[in-house]
N, CA, C and O atoms as a Tripos MOL2 file, in Angstrom:
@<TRIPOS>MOLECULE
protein
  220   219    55     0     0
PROTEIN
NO_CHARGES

@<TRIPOS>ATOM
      1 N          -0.9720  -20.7630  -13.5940 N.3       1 UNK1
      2 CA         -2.0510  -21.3200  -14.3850 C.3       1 UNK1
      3 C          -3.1060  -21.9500  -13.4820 C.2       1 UNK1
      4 O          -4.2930  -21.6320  -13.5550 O.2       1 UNK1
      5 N          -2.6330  -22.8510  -12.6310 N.am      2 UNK2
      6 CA         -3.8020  -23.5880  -11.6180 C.3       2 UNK2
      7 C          -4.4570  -22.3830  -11.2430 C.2       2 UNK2
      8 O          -5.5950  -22.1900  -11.6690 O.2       2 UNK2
      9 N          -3.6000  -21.0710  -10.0940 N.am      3 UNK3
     10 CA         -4.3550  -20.3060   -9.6470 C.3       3 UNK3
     11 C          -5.2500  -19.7910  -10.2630 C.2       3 UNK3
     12 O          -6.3010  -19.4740   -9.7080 O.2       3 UNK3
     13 N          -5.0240  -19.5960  -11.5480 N.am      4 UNK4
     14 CA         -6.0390  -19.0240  -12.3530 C.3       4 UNK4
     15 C          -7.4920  -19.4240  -12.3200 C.2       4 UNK4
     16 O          -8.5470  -18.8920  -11.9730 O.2       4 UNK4
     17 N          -6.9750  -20.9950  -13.0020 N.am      5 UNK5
     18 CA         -8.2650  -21.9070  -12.8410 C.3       5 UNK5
     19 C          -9.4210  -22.0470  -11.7290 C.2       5 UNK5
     20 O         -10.6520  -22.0890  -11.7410 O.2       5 UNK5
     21 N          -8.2690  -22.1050  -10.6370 N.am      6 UNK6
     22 CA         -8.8440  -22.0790   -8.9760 C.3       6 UNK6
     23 C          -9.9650  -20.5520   -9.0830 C.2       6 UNK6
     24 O         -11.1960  -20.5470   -9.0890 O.2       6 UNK6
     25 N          -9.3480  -19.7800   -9.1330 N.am      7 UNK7
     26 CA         -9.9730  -18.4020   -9.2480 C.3       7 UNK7
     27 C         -11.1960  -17.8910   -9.9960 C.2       7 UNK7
     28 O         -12.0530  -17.1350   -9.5390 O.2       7 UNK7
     29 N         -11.1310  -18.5670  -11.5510 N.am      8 UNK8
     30 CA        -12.3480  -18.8810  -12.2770 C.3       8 UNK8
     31 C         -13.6860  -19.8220  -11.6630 C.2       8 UNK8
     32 O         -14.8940  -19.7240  -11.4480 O.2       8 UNK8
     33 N         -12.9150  -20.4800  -11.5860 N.am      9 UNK9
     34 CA        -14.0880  -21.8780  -10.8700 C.3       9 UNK9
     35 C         -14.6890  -20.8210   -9.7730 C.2       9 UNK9
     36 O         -15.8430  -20.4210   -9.9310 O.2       9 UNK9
     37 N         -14.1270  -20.4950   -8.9720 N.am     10 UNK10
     38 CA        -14.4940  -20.3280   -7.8090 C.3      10 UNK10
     39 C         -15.6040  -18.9670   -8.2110 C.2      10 UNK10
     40 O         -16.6350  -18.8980   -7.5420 O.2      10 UNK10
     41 N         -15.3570  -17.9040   -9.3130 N.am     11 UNK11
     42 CA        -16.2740  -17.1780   -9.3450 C.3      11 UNK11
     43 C         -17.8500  -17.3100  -10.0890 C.2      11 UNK11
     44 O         -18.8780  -16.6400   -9.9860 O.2      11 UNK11
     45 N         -17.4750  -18.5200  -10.8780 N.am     12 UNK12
     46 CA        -18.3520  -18.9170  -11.3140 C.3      12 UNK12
     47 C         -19.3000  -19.5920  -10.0750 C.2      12 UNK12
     48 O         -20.4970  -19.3090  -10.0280 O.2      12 UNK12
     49 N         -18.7490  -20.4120   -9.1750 N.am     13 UNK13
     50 CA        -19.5620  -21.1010   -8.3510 C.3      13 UNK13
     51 C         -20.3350  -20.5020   -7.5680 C.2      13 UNK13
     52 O         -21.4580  -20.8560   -7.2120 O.2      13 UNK13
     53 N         -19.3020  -18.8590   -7.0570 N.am     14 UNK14
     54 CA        -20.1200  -18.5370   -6.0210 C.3      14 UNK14
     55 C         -20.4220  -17.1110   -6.2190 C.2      14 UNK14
     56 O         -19.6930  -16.2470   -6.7050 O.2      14 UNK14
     57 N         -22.1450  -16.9680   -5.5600 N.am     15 UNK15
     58 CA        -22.3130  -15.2370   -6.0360 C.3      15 UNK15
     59 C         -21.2710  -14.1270   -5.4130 C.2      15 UNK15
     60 O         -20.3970  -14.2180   -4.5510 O.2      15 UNK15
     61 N         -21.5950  -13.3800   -5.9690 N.am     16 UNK16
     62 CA        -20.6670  -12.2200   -5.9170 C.3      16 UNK16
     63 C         -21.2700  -11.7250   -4.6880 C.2      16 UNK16
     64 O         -20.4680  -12.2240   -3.8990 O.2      16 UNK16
     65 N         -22.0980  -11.1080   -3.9630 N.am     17 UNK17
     66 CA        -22.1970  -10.6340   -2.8510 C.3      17 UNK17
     67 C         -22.0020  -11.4100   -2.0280 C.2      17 UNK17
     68 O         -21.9860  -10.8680   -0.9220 O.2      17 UNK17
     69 N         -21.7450  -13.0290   -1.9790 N.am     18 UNK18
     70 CA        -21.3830  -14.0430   -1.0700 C.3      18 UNK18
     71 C         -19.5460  -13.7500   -1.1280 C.2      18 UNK18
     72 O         -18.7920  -14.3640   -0.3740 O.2      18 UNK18
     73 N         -19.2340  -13.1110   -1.7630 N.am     19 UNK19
     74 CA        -17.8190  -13.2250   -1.9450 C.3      19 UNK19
     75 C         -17.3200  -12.2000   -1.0500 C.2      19 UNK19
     76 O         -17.9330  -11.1390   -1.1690 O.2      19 UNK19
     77 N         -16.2260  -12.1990   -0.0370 N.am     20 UNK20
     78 CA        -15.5850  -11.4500    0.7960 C.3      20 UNK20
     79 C         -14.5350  -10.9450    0.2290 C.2      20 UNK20
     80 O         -13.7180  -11.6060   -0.4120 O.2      20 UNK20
     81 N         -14.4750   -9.5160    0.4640 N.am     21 UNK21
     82 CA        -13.3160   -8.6170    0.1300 C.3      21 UNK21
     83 C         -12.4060   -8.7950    1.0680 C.2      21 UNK21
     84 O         -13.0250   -8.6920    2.1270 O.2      21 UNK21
     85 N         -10.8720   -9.0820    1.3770 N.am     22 UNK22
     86 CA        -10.2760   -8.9910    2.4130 C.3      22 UNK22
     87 C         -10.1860   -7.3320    2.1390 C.2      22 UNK22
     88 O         -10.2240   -6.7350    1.0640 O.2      22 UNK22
     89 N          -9.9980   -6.5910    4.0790 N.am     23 UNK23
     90 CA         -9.8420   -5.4360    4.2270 C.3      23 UNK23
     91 C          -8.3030   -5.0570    3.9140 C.2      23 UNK23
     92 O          -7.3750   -5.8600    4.0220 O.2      23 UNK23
     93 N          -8.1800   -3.7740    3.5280 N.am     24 UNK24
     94 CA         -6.6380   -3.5790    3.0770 C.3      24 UNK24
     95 C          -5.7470   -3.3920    4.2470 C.2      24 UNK24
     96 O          -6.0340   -2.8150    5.2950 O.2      24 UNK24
     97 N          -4.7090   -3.9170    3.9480 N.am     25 UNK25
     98 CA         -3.4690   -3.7310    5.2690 C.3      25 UNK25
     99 C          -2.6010   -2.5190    4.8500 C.2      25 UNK25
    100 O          -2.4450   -1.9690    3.7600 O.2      25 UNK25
    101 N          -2.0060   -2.2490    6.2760 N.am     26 UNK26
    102 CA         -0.9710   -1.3760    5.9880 C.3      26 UNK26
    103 C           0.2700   -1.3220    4.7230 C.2      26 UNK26
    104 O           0.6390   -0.2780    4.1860 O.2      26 UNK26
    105 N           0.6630   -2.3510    4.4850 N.am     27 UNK27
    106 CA          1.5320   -2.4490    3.3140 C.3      27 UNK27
    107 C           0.4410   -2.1890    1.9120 C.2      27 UNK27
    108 O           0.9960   -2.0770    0.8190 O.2      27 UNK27
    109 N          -0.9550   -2.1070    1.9620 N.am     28 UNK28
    110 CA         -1.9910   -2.1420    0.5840 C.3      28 UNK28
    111 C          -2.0610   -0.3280    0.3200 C.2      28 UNK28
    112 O          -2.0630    0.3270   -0.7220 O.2      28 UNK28
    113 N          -2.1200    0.1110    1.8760 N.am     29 UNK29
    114 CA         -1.7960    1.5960    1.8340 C.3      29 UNK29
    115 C          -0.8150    2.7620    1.1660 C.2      29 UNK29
    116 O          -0.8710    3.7270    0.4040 O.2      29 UNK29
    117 N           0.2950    1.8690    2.1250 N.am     30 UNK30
    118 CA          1.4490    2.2420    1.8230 C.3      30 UNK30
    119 C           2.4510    2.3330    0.3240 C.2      30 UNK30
    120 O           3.5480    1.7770    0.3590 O.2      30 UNK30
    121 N           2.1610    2.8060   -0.5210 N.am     31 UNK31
    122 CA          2.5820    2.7550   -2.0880 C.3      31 UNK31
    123 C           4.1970    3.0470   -2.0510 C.2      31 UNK31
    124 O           4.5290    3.9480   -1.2810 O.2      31 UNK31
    125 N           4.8140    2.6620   -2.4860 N.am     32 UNK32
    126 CA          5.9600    2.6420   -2.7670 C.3      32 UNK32
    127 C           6.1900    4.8950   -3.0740 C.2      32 UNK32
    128 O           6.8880    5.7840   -2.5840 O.2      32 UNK32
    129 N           5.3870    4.8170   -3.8640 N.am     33 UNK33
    130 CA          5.1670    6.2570   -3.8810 C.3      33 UNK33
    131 C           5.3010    7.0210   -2.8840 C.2      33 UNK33
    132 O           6.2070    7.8400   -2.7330 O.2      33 UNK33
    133 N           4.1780    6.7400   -1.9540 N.am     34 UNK34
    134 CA          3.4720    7.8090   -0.9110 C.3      34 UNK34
    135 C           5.0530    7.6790    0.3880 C.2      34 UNK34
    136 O           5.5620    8.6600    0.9300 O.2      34 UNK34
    137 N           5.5220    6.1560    0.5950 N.am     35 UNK35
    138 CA          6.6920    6.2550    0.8200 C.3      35 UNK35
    139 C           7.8740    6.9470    0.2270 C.2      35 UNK35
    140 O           8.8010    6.8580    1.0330 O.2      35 UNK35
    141 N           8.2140    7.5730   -0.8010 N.am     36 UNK36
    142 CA          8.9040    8.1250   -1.0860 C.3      36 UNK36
    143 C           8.8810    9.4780   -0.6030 C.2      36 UNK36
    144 O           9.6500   10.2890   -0.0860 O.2      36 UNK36
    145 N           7.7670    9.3980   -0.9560 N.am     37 UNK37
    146 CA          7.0990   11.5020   -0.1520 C.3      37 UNK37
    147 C           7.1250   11.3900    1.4920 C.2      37 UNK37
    148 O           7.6680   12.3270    2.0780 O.2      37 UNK37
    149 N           6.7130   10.5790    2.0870 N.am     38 UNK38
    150 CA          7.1060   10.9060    3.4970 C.3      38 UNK38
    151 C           8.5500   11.1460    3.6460 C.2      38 UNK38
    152 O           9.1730   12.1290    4.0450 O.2      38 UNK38
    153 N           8.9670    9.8310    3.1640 N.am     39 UNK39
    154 CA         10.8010    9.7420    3.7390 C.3      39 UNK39
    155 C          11.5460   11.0110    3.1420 C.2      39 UNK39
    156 O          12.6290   11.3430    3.6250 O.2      39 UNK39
    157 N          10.8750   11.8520    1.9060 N.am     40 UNK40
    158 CA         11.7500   13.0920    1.5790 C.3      40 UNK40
    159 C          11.1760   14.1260    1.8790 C.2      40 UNK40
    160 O          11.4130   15.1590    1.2530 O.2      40 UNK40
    161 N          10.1340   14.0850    3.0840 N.am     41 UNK41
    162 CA          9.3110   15.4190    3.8360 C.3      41 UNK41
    163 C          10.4570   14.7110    4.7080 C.2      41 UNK41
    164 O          11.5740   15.0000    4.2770 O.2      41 UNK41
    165 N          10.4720   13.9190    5.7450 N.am     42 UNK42
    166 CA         11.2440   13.7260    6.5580 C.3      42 UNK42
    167 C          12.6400   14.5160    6.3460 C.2      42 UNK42
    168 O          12.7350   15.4990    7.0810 O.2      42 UNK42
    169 N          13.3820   14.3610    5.7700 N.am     43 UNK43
    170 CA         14.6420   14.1840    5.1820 C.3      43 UNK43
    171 C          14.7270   16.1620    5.2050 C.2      43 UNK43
    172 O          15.3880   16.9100    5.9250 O.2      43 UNK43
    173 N          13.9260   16.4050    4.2910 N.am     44 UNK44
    174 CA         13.9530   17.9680    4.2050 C.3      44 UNK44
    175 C          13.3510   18.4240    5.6240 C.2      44 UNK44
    176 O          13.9280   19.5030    5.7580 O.2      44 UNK44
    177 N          12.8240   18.3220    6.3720 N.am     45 UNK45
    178 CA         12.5030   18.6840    7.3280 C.3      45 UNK45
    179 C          13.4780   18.6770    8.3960 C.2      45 UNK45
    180 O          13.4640   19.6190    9.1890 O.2      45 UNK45
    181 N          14.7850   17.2390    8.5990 N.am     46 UNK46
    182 CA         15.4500   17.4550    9.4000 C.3      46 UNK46
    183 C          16.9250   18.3240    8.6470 C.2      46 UNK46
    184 O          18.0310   18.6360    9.0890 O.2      46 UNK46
    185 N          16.3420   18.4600    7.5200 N.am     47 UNK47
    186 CA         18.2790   19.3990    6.6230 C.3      47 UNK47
    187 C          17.4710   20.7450    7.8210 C.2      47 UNK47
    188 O          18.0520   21.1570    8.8250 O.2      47 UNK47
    189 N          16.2350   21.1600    7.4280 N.am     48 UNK48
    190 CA         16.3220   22.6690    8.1130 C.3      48 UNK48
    191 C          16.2620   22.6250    9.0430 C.2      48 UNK48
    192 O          16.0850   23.7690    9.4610 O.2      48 UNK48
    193 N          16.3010   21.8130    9.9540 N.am     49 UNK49
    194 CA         16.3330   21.6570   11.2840 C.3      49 UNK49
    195 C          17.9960   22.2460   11.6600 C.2      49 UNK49
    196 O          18.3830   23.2390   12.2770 O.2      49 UNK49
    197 N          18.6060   21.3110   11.0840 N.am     50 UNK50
    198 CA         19.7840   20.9140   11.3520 C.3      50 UNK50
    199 C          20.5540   22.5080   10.9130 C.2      50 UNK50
    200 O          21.2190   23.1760   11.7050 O.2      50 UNK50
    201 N          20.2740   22.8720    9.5130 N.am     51 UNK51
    202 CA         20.3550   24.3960    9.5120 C.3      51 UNK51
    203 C          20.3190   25.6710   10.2790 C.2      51 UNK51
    204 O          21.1890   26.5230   10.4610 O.2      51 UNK51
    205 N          19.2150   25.5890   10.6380 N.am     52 UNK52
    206 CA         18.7770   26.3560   11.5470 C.3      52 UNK52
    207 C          19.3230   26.4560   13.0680 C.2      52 UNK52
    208 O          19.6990   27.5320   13.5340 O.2      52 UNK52
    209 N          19.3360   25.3770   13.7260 N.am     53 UNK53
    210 CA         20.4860   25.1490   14.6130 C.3      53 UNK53
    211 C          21.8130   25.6830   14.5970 C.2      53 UNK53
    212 O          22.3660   26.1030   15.6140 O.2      53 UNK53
    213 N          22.3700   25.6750   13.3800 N.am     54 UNK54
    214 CA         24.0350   26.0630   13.1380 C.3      54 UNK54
    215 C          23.9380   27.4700   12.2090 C.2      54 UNK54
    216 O          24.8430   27.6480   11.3930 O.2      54 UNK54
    217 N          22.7550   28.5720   12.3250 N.am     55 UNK55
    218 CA         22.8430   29.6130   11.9780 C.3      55 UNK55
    219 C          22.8580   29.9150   13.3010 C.2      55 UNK55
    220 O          22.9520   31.0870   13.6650 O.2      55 UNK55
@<TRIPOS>BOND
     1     1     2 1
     2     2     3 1
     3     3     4 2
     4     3     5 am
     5     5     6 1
     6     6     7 1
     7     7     8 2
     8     7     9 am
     9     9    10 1
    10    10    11 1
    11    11    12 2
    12    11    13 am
    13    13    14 1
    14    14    15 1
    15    15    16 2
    16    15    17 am
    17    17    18 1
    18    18    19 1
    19    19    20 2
    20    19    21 am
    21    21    22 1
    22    22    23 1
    23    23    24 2
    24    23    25 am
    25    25    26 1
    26    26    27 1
    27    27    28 2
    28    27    29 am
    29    29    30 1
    30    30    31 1
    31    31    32 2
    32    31    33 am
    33    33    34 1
    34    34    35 1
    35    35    36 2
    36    35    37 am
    37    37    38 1
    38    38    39 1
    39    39    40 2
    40    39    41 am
    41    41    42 1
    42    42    43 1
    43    43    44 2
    44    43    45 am
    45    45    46 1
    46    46    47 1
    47    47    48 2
    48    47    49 am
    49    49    50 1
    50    50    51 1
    51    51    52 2
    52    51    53 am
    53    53    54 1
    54    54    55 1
    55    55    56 2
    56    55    57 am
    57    57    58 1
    58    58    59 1
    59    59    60 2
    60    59    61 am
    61    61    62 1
    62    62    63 1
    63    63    64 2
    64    63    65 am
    65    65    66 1
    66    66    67 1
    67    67    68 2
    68    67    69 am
    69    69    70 1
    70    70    71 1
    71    71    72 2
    72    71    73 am
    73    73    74 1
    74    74    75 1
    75    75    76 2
    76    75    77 am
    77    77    78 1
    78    78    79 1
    79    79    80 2
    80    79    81 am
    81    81    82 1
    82    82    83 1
    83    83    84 2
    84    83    85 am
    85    85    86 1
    86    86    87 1
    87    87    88 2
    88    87    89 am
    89    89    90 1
    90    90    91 1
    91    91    92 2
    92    91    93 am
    93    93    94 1
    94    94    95 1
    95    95    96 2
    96    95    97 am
    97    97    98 1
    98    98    99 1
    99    99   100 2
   100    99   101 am
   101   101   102 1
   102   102   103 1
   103   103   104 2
   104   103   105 am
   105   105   106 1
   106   106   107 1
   107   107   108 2
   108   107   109 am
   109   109   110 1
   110   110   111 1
   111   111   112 2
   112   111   113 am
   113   113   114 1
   114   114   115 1
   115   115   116 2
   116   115   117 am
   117   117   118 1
   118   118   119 1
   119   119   120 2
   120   119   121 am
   121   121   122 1
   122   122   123 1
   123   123   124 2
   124   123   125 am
   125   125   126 1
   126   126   127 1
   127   127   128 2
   128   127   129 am
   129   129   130 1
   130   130   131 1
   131   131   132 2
   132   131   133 am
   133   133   134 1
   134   134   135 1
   135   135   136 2
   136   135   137 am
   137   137   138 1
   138   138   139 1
   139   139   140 2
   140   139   141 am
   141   141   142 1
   142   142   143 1
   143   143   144 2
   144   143   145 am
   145   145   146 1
   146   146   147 1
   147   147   148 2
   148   147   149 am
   149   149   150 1
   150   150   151 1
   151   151   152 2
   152   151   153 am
   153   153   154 1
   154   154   155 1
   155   155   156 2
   156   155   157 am
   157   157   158 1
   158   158   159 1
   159   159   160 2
   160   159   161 am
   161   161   162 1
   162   162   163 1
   163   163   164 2
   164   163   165 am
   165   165   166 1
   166   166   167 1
   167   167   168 2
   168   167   169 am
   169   169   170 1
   170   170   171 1
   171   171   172 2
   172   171   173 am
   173   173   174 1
   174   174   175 1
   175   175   176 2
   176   175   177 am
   177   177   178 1
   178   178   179 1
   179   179   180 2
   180   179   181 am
   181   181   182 1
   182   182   183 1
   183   183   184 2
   184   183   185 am
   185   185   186 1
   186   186   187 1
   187   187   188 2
   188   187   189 am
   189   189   190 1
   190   190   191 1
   191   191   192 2
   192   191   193 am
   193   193   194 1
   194   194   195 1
   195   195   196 2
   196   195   197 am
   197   197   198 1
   198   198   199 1
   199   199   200 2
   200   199   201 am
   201   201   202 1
   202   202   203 1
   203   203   204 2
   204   203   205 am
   205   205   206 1
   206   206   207 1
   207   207   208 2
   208   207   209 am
   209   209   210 1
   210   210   211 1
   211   211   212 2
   212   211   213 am
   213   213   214 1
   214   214   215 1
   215   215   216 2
   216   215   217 am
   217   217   218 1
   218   218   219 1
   219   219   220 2
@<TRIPOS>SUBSTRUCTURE
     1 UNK1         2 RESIDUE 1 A UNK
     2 UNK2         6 RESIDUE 1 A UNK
     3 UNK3        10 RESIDUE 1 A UNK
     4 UNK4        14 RESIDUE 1 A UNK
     5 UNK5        18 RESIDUE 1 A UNK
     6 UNK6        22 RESIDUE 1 A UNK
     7 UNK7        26 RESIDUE 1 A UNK
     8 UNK8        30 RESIDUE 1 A UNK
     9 UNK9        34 RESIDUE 1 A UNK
    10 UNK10       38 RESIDUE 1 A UNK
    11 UNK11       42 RESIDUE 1 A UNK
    12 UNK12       46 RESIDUE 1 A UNK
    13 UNK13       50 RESIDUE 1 A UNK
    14 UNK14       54 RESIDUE 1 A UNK
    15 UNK15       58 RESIDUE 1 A UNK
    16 UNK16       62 RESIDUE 1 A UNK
    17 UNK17       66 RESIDUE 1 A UNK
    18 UNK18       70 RESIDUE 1 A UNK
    19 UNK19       74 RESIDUE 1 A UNK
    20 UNK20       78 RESIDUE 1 A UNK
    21 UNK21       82 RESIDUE 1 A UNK
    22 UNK22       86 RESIDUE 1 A UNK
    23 UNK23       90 RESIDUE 1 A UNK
    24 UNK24       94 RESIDUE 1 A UNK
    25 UNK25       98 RESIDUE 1 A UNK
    26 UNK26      102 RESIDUE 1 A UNK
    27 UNK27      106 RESIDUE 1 A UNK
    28 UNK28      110 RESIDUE 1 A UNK
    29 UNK29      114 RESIDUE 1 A UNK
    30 UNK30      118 RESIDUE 1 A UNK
    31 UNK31      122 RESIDUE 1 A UNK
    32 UNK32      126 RESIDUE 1 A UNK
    33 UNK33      130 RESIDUE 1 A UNK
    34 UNK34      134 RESIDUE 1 A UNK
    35 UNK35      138 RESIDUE 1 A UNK
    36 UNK36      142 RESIDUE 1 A UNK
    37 UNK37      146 RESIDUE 1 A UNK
    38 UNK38      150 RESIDUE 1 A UNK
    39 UNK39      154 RESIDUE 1 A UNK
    40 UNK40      158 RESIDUE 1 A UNK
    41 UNK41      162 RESIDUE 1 A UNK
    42 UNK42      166 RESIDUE 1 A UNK
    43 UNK43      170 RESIDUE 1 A UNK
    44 UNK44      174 RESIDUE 1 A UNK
    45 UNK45      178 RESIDUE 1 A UNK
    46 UNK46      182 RESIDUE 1 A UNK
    47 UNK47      186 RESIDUE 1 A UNK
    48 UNK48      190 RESIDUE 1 A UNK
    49 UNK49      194 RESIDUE 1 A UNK
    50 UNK50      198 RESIDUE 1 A UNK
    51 UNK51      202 RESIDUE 1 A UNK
    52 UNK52      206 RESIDUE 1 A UNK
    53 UNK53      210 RESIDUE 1 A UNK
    54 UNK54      214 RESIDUE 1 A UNK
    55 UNK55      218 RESIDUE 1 A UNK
């Protein structure tokens, strides 16, 4: 609730092009999603590896 308040006040007080965007970090990137798809390109990538080897 405070934060809220804090957050209101504060946009009211100050203009909007005075207001700073923080830049996005690696974890803002990283979606729980897009992690799922690497780690199971990974994953399938080393089964045929590993396949392929033992043909």
């Amino acid at each position: 609730m405070d934060f809220r308040r804090v957050v209101d006040w504060w946009e009211l007080n100050t203009d909007q092009a005075a207001r700073v965007q923080p830049q996005k970090q690696m974890r803002d990137r990283l979606t729980p999603t897009a992690v799922g798809v690497i780690l199971s390109l990974l994953i399938s990538v080393a089964v045929v590896v590993v396949v392929a080897e033992r043909s």
